[in-house]
C-alpha positions as CSV (number, residue, x, y, z in Angstrom):
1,X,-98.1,11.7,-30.7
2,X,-97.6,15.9,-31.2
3,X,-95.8,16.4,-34.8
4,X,-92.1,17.1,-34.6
5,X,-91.2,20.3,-36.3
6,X,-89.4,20.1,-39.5
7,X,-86.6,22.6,-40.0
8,X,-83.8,23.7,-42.5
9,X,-80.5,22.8,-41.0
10,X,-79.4,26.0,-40.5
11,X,-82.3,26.1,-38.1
12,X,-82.1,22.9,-36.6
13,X,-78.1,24.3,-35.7
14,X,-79.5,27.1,-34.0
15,X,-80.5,25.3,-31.6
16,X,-76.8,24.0,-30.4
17,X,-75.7,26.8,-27.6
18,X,-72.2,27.4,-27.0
19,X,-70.4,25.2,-24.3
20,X,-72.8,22.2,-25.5
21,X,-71.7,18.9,-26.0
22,X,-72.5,17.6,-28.8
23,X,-72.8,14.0,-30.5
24,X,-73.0,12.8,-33.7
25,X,-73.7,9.3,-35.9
26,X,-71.7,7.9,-38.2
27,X,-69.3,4.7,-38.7
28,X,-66.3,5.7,-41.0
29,X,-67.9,7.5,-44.1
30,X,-71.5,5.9,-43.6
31,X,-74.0,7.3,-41.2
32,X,-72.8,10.8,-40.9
33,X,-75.2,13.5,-40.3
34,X,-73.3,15.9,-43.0
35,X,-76.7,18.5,-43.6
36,X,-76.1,18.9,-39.9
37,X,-72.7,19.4,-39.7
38,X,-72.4,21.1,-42.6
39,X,-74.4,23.5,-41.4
40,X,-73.0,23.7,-38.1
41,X,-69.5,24.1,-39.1
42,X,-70.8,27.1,-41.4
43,X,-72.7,28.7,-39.0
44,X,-69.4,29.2,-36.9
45,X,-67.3,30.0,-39.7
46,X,-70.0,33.1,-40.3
47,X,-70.7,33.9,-37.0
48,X,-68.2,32.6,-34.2
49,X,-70.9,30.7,-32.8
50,X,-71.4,28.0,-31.3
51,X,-68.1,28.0,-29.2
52,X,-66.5,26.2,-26.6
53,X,-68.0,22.7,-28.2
54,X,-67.7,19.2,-26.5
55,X,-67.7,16.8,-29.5
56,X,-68.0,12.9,-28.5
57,X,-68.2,10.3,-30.5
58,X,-67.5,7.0,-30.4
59,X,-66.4,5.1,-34.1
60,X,-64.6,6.7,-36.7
61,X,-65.8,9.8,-38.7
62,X,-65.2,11.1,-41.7
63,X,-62.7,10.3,-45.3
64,X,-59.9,12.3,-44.5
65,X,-61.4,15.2,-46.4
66,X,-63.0,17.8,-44.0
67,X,-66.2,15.6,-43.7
68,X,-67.4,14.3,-40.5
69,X,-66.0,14.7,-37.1
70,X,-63.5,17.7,-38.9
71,X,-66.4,20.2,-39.6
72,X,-65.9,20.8,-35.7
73,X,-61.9,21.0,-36.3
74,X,-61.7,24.6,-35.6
75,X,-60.2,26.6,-32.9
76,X,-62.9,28.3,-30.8
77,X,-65.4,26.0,-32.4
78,X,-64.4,22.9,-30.8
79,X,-62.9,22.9,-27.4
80,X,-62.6,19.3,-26.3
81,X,-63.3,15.9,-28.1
82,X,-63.9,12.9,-26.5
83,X,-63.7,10.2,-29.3
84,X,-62.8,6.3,-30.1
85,X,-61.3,7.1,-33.4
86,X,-59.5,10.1,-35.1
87,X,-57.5,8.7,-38.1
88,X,-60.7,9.7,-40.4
89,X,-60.5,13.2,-39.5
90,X,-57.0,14.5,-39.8
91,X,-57.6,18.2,-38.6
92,X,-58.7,17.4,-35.1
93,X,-56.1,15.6,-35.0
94,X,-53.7,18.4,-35.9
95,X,-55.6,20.7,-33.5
96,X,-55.3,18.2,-30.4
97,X,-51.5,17.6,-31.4
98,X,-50.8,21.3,-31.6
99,X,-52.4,21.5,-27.9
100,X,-55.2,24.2,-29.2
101,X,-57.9,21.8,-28.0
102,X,-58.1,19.1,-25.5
103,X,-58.8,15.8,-27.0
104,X,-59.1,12.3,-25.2
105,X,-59.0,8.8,-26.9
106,X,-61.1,6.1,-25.6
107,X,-61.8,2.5,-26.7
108,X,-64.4,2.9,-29.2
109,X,-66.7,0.0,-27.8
110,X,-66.8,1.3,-24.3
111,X,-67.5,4.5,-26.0
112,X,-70.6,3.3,-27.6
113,X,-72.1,1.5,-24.4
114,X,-71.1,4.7,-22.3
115,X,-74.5,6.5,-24.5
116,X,-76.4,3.4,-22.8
117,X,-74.9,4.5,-18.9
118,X,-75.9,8.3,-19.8
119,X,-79.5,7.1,-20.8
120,X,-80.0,5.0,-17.3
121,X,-77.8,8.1,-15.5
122,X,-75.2,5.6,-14.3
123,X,-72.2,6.8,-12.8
124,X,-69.7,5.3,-15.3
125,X,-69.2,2.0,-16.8
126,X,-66.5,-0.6,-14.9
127,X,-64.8,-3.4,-17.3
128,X,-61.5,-4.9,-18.2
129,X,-61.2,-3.6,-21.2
130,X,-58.0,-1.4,-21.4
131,X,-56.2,-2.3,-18.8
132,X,-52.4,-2.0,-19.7
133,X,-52.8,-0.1,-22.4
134,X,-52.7,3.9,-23.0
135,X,-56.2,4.0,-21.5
136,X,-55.4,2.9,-18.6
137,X,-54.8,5.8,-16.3
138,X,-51.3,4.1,-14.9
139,X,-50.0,4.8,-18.5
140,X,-52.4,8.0,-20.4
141,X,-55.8,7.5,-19.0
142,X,-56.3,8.3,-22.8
143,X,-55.3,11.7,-22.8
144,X,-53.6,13.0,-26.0
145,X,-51.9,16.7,-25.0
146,X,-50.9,18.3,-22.0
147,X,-54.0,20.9,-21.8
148,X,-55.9,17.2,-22.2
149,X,-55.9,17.3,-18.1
150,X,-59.5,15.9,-16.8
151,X,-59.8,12.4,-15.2
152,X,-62.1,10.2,-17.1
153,X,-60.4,7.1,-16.1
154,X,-60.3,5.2,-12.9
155,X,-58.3,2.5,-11.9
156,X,-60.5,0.1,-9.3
157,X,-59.9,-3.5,-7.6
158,X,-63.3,-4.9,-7.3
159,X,-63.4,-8.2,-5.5
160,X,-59.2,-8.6,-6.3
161,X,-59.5,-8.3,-9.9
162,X,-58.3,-4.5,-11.4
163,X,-61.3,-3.2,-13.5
164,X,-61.4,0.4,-15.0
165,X,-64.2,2.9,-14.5
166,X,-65.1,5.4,-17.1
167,X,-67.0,8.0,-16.2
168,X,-70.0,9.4,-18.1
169,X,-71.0,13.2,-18.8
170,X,-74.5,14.7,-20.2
171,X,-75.0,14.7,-23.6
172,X,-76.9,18.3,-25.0
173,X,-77.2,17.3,-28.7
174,X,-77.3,14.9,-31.0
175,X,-76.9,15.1,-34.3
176,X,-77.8,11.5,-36.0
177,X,-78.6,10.4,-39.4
178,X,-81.6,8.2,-40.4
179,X,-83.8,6.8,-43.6
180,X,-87.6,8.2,-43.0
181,X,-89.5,9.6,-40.3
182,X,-93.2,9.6,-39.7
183,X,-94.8,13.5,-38.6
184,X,-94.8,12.1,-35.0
185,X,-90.2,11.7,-35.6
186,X,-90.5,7.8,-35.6
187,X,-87.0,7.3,-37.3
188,X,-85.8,4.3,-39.2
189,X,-82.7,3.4,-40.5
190,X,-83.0,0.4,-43.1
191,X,-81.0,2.2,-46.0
192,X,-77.7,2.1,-43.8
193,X,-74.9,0.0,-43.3
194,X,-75.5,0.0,-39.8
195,X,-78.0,1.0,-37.0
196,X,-74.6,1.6,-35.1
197,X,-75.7,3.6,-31.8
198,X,-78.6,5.6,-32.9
199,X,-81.1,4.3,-30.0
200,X,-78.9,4.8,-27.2
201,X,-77.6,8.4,-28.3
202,X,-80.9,9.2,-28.9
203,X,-81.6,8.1,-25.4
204,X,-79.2,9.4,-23.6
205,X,-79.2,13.0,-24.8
206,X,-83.1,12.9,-24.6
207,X,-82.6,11.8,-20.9
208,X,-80.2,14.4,-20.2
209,X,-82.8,17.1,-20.9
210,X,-81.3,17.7,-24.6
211,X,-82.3,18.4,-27.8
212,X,-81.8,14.9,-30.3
213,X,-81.9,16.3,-33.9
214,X,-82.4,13.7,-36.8
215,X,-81.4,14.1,-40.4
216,X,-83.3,11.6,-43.1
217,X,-84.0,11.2,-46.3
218,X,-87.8,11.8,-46.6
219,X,-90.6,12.6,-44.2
220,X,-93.5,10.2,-44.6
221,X,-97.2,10.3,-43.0
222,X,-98.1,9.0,-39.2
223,X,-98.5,5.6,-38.6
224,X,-97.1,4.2,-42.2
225,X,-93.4,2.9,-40.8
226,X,-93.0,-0.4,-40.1
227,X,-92.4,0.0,-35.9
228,X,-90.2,-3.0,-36.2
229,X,-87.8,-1.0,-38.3
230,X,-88.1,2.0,-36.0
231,X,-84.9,2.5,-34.2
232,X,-85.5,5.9,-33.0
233,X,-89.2,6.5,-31.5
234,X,-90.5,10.0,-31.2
235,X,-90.8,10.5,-28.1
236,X,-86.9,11.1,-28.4
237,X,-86.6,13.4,-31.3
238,X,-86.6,17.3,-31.0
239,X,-86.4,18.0,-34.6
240,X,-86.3,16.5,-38.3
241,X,-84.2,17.9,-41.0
242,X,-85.0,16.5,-44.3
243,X,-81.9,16.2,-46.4
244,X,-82.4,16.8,-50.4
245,X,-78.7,17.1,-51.3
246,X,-77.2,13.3,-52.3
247,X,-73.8,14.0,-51.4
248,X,-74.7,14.5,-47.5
249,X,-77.1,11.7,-47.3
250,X,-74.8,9.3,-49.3
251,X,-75.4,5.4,-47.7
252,X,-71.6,5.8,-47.6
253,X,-69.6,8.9,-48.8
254,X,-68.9,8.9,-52.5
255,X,-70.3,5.5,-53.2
256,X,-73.7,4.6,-54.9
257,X,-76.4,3.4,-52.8
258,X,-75.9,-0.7,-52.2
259,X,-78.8,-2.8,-51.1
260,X,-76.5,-5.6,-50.6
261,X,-75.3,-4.2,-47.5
262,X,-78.5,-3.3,-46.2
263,X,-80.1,-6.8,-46.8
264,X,-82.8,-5.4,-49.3
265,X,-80.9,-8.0,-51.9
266,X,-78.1,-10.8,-51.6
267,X,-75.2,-10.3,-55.1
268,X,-74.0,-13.6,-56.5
269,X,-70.4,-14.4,-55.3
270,X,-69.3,-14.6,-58.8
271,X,-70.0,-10.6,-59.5
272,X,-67.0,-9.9,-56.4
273,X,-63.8,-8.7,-57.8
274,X,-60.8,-10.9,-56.4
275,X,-57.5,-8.3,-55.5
276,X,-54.3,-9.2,-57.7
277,X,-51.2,-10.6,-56.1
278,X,-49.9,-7.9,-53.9
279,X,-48.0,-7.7,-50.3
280,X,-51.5,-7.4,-48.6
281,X,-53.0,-10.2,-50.3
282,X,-50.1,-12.1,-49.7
283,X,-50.5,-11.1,-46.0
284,X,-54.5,-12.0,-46.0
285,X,-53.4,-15.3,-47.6
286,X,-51.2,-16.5,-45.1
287,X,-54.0,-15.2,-42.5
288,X,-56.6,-16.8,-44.1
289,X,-55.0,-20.5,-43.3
290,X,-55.8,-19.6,-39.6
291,X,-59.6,-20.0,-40.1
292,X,-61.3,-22.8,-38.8
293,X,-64.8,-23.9,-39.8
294,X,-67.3,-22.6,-37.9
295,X,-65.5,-19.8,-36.3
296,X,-66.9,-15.8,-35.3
297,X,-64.1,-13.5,-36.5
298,X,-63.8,-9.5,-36.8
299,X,-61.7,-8.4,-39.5
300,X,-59.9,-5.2,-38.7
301,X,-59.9,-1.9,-41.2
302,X,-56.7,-2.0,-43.8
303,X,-54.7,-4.8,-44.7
304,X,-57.1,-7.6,-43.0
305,X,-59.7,-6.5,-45.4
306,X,-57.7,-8.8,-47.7
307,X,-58.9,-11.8,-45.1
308,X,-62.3,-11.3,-46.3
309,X,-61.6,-11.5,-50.0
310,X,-59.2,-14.6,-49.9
311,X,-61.8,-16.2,-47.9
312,X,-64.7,-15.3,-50.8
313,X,-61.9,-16.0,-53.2
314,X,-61.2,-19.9,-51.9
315,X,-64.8,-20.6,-50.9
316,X,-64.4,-21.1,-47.6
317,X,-66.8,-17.7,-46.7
318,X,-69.9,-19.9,-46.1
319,X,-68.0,-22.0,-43.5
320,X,-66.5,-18.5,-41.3
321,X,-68.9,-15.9,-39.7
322,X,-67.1,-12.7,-40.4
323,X,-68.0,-9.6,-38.1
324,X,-67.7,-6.3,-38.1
325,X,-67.9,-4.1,-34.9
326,X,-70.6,-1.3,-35.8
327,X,-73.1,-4.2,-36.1
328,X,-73.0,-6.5,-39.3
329,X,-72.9,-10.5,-38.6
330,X,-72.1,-12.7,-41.6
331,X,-71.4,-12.2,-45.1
332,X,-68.3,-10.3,-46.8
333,X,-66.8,-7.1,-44.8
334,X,-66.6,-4.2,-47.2
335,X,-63.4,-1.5,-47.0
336,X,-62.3,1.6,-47.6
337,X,-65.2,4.1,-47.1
338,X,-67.3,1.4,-47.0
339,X,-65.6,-0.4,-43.9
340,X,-68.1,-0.9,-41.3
341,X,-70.9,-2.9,-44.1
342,X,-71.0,-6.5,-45.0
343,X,-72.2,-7.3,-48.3
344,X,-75.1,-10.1,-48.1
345,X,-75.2,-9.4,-44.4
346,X,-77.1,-11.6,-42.4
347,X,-77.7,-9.6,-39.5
348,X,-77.0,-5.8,-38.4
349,X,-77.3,-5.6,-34.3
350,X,-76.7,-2.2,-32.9
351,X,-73.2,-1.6,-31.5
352,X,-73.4,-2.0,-28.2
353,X,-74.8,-5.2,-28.2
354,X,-72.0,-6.4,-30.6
355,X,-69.4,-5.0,-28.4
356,X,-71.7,-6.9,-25.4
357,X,-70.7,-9.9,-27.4
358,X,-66.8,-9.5,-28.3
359,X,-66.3,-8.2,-24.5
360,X,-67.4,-11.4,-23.4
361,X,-65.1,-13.6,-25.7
362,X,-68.0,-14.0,-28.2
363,X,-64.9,-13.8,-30.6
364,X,-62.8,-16.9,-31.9
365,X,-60.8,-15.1,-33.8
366,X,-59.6,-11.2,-34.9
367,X,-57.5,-10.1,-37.5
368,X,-56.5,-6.5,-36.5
369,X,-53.7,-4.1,-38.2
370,X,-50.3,-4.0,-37.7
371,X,-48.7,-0.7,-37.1
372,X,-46.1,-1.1,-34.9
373,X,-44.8,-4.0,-33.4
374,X,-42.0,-4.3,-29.7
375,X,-40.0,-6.6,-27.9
376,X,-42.8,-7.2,-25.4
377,X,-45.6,-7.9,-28.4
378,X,-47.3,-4.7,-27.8
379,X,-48.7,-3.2,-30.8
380,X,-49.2,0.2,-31.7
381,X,-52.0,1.5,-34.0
382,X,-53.3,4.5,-32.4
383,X,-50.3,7.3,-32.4
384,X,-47.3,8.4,-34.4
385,X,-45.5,10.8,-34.1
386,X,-48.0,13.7,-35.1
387,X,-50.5,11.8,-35.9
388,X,-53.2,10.9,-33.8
389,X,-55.2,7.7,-35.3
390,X,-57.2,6.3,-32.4
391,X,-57.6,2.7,-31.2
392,X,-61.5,2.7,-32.6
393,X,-62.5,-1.1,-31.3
394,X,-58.9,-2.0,-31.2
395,X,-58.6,-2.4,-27.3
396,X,-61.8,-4.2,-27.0
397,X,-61.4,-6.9,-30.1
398,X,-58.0,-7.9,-29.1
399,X,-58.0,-8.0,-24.8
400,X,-61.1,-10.2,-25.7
401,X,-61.1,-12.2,-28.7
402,X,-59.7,-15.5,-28.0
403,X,-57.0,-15.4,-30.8
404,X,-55.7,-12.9,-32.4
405,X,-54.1,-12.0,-35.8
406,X,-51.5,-8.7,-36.4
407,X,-51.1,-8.6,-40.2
408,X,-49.4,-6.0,-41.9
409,X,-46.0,-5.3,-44.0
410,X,-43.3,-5.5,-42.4
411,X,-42.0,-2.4,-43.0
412,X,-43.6,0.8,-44.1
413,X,-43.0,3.7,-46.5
414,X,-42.2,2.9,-50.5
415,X,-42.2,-1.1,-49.8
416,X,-41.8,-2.7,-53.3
417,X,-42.1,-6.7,-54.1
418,X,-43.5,-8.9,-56.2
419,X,-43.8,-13.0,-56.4
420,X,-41.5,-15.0,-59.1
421,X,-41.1,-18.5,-59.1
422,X,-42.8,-19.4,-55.8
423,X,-40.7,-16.9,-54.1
424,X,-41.4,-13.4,-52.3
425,X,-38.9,-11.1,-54.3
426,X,-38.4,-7.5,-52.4
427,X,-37.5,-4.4,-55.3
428,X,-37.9,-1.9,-53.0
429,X,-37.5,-1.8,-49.2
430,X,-39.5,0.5,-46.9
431,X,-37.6,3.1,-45.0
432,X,-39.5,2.8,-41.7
433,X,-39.0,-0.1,-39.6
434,X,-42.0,-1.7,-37.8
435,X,-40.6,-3.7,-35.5
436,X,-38.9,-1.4,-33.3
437,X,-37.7,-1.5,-29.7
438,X,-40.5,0.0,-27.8
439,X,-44.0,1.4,-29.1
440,X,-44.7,5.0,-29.3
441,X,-48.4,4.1,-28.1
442,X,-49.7,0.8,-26.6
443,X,-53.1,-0.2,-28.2
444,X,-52.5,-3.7,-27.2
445,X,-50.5,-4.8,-24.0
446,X,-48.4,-7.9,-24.9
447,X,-48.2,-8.8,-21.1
448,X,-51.7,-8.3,-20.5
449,X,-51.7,-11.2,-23.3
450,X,-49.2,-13.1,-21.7
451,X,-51.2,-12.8,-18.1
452,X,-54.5,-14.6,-19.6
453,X,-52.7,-17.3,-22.0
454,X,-54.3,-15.6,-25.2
455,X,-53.1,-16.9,-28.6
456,X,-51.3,-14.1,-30.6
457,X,-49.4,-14.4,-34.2
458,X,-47.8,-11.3,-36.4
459,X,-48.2,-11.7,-39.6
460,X,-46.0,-10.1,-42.8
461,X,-45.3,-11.3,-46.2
462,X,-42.1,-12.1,-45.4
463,X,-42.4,-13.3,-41.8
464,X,-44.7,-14.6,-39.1
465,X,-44.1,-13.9,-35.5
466,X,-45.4,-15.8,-31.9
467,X,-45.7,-14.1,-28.6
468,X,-45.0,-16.6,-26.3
469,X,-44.2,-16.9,-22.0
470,X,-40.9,-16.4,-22.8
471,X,-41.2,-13.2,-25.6
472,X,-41.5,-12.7,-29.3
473,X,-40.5,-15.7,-31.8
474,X,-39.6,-15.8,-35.5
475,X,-41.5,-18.7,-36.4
476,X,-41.8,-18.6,-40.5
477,X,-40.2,-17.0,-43.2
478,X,-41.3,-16.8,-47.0
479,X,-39.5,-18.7,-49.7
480,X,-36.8,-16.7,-51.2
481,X,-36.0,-14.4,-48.2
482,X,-32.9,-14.4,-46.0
483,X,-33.5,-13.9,-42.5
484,X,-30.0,-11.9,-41.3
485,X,-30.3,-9.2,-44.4
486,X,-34.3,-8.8,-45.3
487,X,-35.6,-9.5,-41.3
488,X,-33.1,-9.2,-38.3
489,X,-31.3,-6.5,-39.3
490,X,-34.7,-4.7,-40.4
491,X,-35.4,-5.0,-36.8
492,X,-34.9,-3.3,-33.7
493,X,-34.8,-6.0,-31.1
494,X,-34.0,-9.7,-32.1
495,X,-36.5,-12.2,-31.5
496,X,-35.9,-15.5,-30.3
497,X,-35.7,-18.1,-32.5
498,X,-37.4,-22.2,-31.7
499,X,-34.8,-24.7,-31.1
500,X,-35.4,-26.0,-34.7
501,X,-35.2,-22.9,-36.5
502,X,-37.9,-20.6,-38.4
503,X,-39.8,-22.6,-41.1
504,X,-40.9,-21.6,-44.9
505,X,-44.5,-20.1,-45.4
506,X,-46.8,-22.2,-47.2
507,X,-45.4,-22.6,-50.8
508,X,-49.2,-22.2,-52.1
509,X,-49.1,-18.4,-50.3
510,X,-46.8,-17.2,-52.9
511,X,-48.4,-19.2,-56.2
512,X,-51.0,-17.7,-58.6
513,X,-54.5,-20.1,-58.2
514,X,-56.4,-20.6,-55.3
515,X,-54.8,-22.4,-52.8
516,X,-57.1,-25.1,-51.7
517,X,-58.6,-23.8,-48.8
518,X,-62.3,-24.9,-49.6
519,X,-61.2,-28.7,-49.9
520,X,-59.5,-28.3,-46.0
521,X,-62.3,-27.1,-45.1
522,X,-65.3,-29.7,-46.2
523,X,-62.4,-32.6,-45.0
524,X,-63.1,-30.9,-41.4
525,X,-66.2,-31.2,-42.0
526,X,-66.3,-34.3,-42.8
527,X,-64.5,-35.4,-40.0
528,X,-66.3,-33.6,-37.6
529,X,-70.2,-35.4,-38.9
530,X,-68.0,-38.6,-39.1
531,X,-67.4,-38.6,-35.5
């Protein structure tokens, strides 16, 4: 192979022209191309130029402090965005809501697999995934604004079942981050959390006559990398730009570099620190006694993170396969910036093919947030008021997993409780209810659940709703809470009740001390080898 020229960022960014579309890495605050977009961002801010940007993208991007996807939140920088996940970067978000750029939310794992239809120049990509919810055309077609006025969307009925088509569109550039290239721009990526999307975007913008621009830590001679750990081969890559500054090729943004999460090296489970009692822990407790031995679950970003640590705190982690969507099988899913790892991981799969496996029910179980909750047990996580937060993998884990968990507080805003004698005790209630009449946004279509049977609980610390055929029940209720004052009249619409009444959350749920989990767990076991 020819060597690949190696350029400053500021010249690797002259190479974006205005009108481009452009498409970057990154999962969260881990994987982001920030030389690049750094760079980028200041190039306009000094010049003006590039303008009239396409940005598409398909996880979340950025820390919700001008990194990632908001170095292209400017007006004339940036005039559409086509994205799975906007929470991370607030300023987009502001600019779409103030209707100076067009923006369009997506599900975030048919985002990903639409780079693999752009590489084989495929029309679109046809699934179920969606349907009844804001991306379905019948509702938003995942539009955000009123300028926001382009079709990507198509409702279809292939052989009598509805499907929805999204379209694809050429890529120009791509801006991704990696670990080392070779001087042929063989790229590998084994000091991420993630390989996330990197071959396909690669792919797909090289097939679309584009320019595919790689970021990496160090350049190293032809011929030494490992080709098994080459995700990106050079044949695909335009340019490398070796990053020197720590802070822009950070593992994760702000955090020191973890080999845990990368497989170099597995941590004892006694070094994990184990959260204090708190309303999310509570929350993950009562979640946790879900779990089943043996089951493939994706924990959600926020308070289902807890899941993950109750389930290294009673032991039971060995016996559960916890997933996350950019890619990580097995071991313990990390949060906050780090959301999108898996400490002592035991296999990273790139995102597509992990979002190949939830589509098609690979999921037993998902544990997903809970934002904002209706009479017809659809769920809002995406949009409020104005706020735009995306559905990320929202849409695809929960149409397809074959339960699924909504855990979250049950109201929001300055909530205040603590734990006292076995009982939930509430200091402070939150002014915003949760439970309201009708979503502002649905992420997930509680009819759509209905339609195929799937399993679906709501879980609080003070309450645990059913959907069922017949609506939304109130099915538990914590020790030391009364349902009229702290629940029904905290709620919009009133849920049905079973003939024999609500019934008290596990006592152990609201108890300092593990809770015995571990010991349920080898029983089942047991009883399964037994027979």
């Amino acid at each position: 192979m020819s060597r690949k020229p190696i350029l400053s960022a500021a010249e690797a960014v002259m190479l974006i022209a205005d009108g481009a579309t452009v498409t970057t890495s990154g999962f969260v605050a881990s994987g982001l191309p920030e030389l690049l977009s750094s760079a980028l961002e200041q190039r306009f801010m000094e010049t003006g130029h590039p303008r009239d940007l396409t940005l598409f993208y398909s996880g979340a991007q950025g820390n919700k402090d001008g990194s990632g996807a908001d170095h292209f939140a400017h007006e004339g920088m940036t005039r559409r965005v086509i994205a799975g996940h906007w929470n991370l970067a607030p300023n987009l978000g502001r600019l779409v809501l103030e209707n100076k750029m067009e923006g369009y939310n997506l599900p975030q794992g048919i985002m990903c697999k639409l780079y693999r239809e752009i590489a084989s120049h495929s029309l679109g990509y046809l699934t179920h995934v969606g349907l009844n919810t804001f991306a379905d055309p019948r509702i938003e077609g995942g539009k955000l604004n009123s300028i926001s006025t382009e079709d990507f969307v198509e409702l279809m009925e292939i052989h009598g079942q509805e499907q929805l088509f999204f379209k694809t569109i050429p890529l120009d550039v791509a801006l991704i981050r990696g670990t080392y290239a070779d001087e042929a721009g063989n790229v590998t990526v084994e000091r991420e959390v993630a390989s996330l999307e990197a071959t396909s975007m690669a792919q797909a913008v090289h097939n679309c006559g584009g320019k595919v621009i790689v970021q990496v830590e160090r350049v190293v001679q032809e011929g030494s990398l490992d080709p098994k750990l080459v995700k990106i081969p050079g044949i695909y890559v335009d340019a490398i730009v070796v990053c020197n500054e720590s802070w822009a090729q950070a593992q994760c943004l702000g955090c020191a570099y973890d080999g845990s999460m990368t497989g170099e090296f597995r941590v004892p489970a006694g070094d994990l620190v184990y959260p204090p009692m708190s309303a999310k822990k509570i929350i993950g407790r009562r979640a946790a006694m879900e779990l089943r031995p043996d089951v493939v679950v994706n924990l959600g970003i926020g308070t289902p993170e807890y899941i993950s640590m109750v389930a290294g705190e009673e032991g039971i982690d060995q016996h559960i396969t916890l997933t996350v969507e950019g890619g990580p099988v097995g071991g313990i899913p990390q949060g906050g910036p780090k959301f999108g790892g898996s400490v002592n991981v035991a296999a990273i799969l790139d995102q597509p093919y992990q979002f190949d496996f939830y589509d098609g029910g690979g999921l037993d179980m998902a544990f997903l947030g809970l934002a904002q909750a209706d009479q017809s047990g659809n769920i809002n996580v995406s949009k409020f008021g104005p706020r735009v937060a995306g559905c990320g993998g929202f849409i695809d884990i929960t149409q397809n997993a074959k339960k699924v968990c909504f855990c979250g507080t049950f109201t929001a805003g300055g909530l205040k409780m603590h734990v006292a004698d076995g009982k939930l005790v509430i200091d402070r209630e939150g002014h915003e209810k949760k439970f309201i009449r009708s979503v502002e946004q649905i992420t997930f279509s509680g009819d759509y659940a209905r339609k195929i049977g799937k399993p679906v609980l709501y879980i609080t610390e003070r309450a645990v709703f059913e959907l069922r055929s017949d609506g939304v029940y109130l099915i538990e209720v914590a020790p030391g809470i009364e349902i009229e004052r702290q629940i029904l009249a905290l709620m919009e619409f009133a849920p049905k009740l079973p003939p024999e009444g609500p019934r008290q959350m596990d006592s152990r749920i609201f108890q300092e001390g593990r809770m015995g989990l571990r010991q349920k767990f080898e029983n089942a076991a047991a009883d399964t080898v037994s027979a």
